[in-house]
C-alpha positions in Angstrom: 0.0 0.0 0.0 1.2 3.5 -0.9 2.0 6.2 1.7 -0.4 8.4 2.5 0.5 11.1 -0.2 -0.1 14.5 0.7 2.7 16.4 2.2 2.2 20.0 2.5 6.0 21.8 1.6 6.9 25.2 3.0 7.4 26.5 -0.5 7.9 29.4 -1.8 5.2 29.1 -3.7 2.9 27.8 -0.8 4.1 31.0 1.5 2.9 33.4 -1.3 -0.1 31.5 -1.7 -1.0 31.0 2.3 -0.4 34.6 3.0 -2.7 36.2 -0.2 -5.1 33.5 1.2 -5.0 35.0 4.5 -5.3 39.3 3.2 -7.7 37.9 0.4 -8.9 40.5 -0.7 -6.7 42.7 0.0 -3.3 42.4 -2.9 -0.1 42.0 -1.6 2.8 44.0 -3.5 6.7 42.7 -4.8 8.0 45.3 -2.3 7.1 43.1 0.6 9.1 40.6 -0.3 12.3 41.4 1.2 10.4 41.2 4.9 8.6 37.5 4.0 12.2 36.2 3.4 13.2 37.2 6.6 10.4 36.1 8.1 10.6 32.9 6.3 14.3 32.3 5.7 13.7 31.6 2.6 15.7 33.9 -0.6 14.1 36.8 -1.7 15.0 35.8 -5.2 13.4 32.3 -5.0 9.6 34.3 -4.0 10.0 36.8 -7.0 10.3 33.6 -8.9 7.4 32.1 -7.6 5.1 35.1 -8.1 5.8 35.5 -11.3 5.6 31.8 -12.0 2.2 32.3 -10.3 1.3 35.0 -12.5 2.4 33.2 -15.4 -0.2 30.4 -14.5 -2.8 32.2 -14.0 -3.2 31.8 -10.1 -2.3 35.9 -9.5 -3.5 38.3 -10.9 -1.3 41.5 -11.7 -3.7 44.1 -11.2 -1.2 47.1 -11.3 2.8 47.1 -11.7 4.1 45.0 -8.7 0.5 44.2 -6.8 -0.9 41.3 -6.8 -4.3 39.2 -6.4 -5.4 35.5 -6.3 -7.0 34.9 -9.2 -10.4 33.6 -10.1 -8.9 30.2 -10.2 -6.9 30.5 -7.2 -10.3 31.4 -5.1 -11.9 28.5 -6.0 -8.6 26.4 -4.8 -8.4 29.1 -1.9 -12.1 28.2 -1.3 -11.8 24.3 -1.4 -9.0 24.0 1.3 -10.6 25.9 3.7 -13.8 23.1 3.3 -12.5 21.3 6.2 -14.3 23.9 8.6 -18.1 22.7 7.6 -19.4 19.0 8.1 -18.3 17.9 3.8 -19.6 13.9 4.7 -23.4 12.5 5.3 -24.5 10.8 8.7 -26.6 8.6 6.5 -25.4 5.3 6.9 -23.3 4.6 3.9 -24.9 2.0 1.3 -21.5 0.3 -0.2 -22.3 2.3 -3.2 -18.9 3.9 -5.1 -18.4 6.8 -7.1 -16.4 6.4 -10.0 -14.2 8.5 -12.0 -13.4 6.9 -15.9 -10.4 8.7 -17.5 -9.8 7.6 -21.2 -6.3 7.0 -22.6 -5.0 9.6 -24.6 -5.0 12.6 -22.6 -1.6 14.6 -22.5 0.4 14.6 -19.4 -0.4 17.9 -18.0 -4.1 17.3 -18.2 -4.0 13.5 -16.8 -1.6 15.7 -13.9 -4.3 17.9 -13.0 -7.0 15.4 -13.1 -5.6 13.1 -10.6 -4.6 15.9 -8.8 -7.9 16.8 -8.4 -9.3 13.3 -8.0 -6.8 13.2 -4.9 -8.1 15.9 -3.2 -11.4 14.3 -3.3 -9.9 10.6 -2.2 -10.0 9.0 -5.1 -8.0 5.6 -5.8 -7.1 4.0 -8.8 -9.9 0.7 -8.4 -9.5 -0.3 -11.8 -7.9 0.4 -15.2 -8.6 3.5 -15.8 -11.1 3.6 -13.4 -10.7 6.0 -9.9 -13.3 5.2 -7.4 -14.6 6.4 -3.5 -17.4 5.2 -1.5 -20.6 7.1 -2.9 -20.9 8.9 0.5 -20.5 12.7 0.3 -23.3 15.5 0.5 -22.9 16.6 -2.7 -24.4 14.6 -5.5 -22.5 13.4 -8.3 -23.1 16.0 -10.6 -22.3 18.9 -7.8 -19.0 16.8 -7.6 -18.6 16.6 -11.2 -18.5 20.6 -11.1 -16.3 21.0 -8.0 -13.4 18.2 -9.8 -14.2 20.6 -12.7 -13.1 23.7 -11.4 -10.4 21.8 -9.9 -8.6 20.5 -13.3 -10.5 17.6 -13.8 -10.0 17.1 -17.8 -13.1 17.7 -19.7 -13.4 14.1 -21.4 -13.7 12.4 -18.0 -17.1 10.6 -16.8 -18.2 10.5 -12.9 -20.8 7.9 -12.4 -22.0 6.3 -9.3 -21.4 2.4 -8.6 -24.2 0.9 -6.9 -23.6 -3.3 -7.6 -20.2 -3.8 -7.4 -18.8 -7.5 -7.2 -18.3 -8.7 -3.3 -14.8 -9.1 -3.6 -13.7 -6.4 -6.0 -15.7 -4.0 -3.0 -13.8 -5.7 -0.6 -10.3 -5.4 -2.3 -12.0 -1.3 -2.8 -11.8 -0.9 0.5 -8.1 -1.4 1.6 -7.6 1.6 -1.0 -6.7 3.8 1.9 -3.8 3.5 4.0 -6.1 4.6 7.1 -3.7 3.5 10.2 -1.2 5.9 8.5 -3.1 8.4 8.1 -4.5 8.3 11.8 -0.8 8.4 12.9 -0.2 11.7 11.0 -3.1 12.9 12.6 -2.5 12.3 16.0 0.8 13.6 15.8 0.5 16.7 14.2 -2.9 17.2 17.4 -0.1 16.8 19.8 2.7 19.4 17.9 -0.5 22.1 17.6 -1.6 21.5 21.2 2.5 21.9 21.9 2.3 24.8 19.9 -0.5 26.5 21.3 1.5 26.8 25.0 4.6 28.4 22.9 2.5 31.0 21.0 1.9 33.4 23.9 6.3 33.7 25.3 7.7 33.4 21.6 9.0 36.5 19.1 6.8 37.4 16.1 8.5 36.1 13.6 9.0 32.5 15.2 5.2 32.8 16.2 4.9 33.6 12.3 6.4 30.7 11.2 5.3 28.1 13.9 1.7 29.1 12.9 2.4 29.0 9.2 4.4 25.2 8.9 1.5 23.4 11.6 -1.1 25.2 10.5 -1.1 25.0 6.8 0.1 21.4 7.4 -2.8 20.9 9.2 -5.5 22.7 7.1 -3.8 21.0 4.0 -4.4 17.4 5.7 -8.1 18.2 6.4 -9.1 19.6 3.4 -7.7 17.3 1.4 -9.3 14.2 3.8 -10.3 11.4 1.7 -13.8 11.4 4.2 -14.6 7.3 4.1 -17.5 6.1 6.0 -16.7 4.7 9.2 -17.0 1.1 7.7 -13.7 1.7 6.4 -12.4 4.5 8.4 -13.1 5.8 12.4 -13.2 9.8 11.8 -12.2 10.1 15.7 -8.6 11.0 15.0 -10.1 13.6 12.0 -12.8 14.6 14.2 -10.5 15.3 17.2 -7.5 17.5 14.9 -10.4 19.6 13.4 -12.1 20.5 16.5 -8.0 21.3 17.7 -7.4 23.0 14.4 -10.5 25.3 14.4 -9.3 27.1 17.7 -5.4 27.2 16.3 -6.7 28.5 12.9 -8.2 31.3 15.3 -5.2 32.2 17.0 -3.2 32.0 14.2 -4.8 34.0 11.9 -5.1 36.7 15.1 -1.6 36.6 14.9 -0.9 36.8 10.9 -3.2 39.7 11.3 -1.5 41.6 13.8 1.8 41.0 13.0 2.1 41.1 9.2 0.9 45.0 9.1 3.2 45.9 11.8 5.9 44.4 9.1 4.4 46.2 6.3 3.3 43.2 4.8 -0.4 43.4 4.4 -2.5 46.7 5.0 -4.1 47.1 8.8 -7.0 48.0 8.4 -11.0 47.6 9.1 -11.7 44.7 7.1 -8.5 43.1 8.4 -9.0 44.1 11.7 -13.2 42.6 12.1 -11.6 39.3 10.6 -8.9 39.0 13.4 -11.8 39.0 15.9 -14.0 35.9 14.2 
């Protein structure tokens, strides 16, 4: 069985991307950049590659000469990981029905990229040749799904269908998809490090409260959001349950902190939009 495989990287790339995610709307100019390196410890040079890189994909928008903006696209992806806050699976019993995900061969490798891509987020295995599949038991239906994988990457020749006779054993074998003890592990580990973390926050200098809040906490949100949500016939959600309800307090304090700290840096604008989302 393959390792769980979402690891969250403290990228350039991601740092832009967390940080315009948190002043969303607000832009964020190329003349901060200097200060998010120090914060960071990461080269100034390697982020003014990345938000250009960004720009050239379509994920910023350059509104004015050195200010920036997610883009449409990158709301939507801005949008998904932050999912993990509302309940995303039902408390119907689950009926052993699958969703099923057909992509056809011939697709070039930067579309088949995104589409698994997206198909991961979602938990989606390979099941069969060509053939990704997940237990039929979210709250959206299959066409809402089909939408959301849409706006996602998912390529435009793929079908999503629901499964609801599937062979005893090939279910069975369906089932084991996930590695779930693994993924329990991660989860009770990285609860202990933010419950750690939240004794440290108050004593510790800004910019190590900065990135403290910024490596657990986008680990964390990136973990949840991109939960593969299986019903408890193949999966307990206590350990998911317990790091959410943990995670929805840090997120809180952290984003209190991101807001109060980044303006004093010159980083993102203080002001009172900024300022009544620090209080939520």
């Amino acid at each position: 069985m393959d390792d769980y495989p979402f690891k969250r990287e403290l990228s350039p790339r991601n740092i832009i991307l967390d940080l315009m995610g948190v002043s969303h709307p607000n832009p964020m100019e190329a003349a901060h950049l200097p200060v998010i390196s120090h914060v960071f410890s990461v080269p100034v040079n390697n982020l003014r590659v990345a938000l250009t890189r960004l720009a050239a994909k379509g994920m910023l928008d350059n509104t004015q000469r050195g200010v920036y903006r997610l883009s449409a696209k990158a709301i939507v992806r801005n949008e998904f990981t932050r999912r993990w806050k509302s309940h995303q699976y039902s408390d119907t019993p689950w009926d052993a029905s699958w969703i099923a995900c057909h992509l056809s061969k011939g697709s070039n490798r930067s579309l088949r990229s995104k589409s698994i891509n997206a198909l991961n987020w979602f938990g989606f295995k390979p099941g069969l040749d060509g053939i990704w599949v997940r237990p039929n038991n979210l709250m959206q239906s299959v066409s809402e799904l089909l939408s959301v994988l849409r706006s996602l990457g998912l390529e435009a020749q793929a079908q999503v269908f629901s499964l609801n006779d599937v062979e005893p054993t090939l279910a069975k074998s369906w089932q084991t998809l996930w590695a779930t003890t693994e993924l329990d592990t991660r989860y009770q580990q990285l609860n202990e490090k933010l419950l750690n973390s939240f004794k440290q926050l108050q004593s510790a200098q800004p910019t190590t409260t900065l990135l403290e809040t910024c490596l657990l906490g986008s680990e964390a949100i990136h973990l949840l959001a991109t939960d593969p949500q299986l019903p408890p016939d193949i999966r307990n959600s206590y350990h998911y349950e317990k790091l959410r309800t943990t995670m929805l307090e840090y997120d809180k304090i952290g984003r209190k902190i991101w807001l109060k700290q980044l303006p004093e840096l010159g980083v993102l604008p203080l002001n009172e939009e900024l300022n009544e989302e620090s209080q939520k």
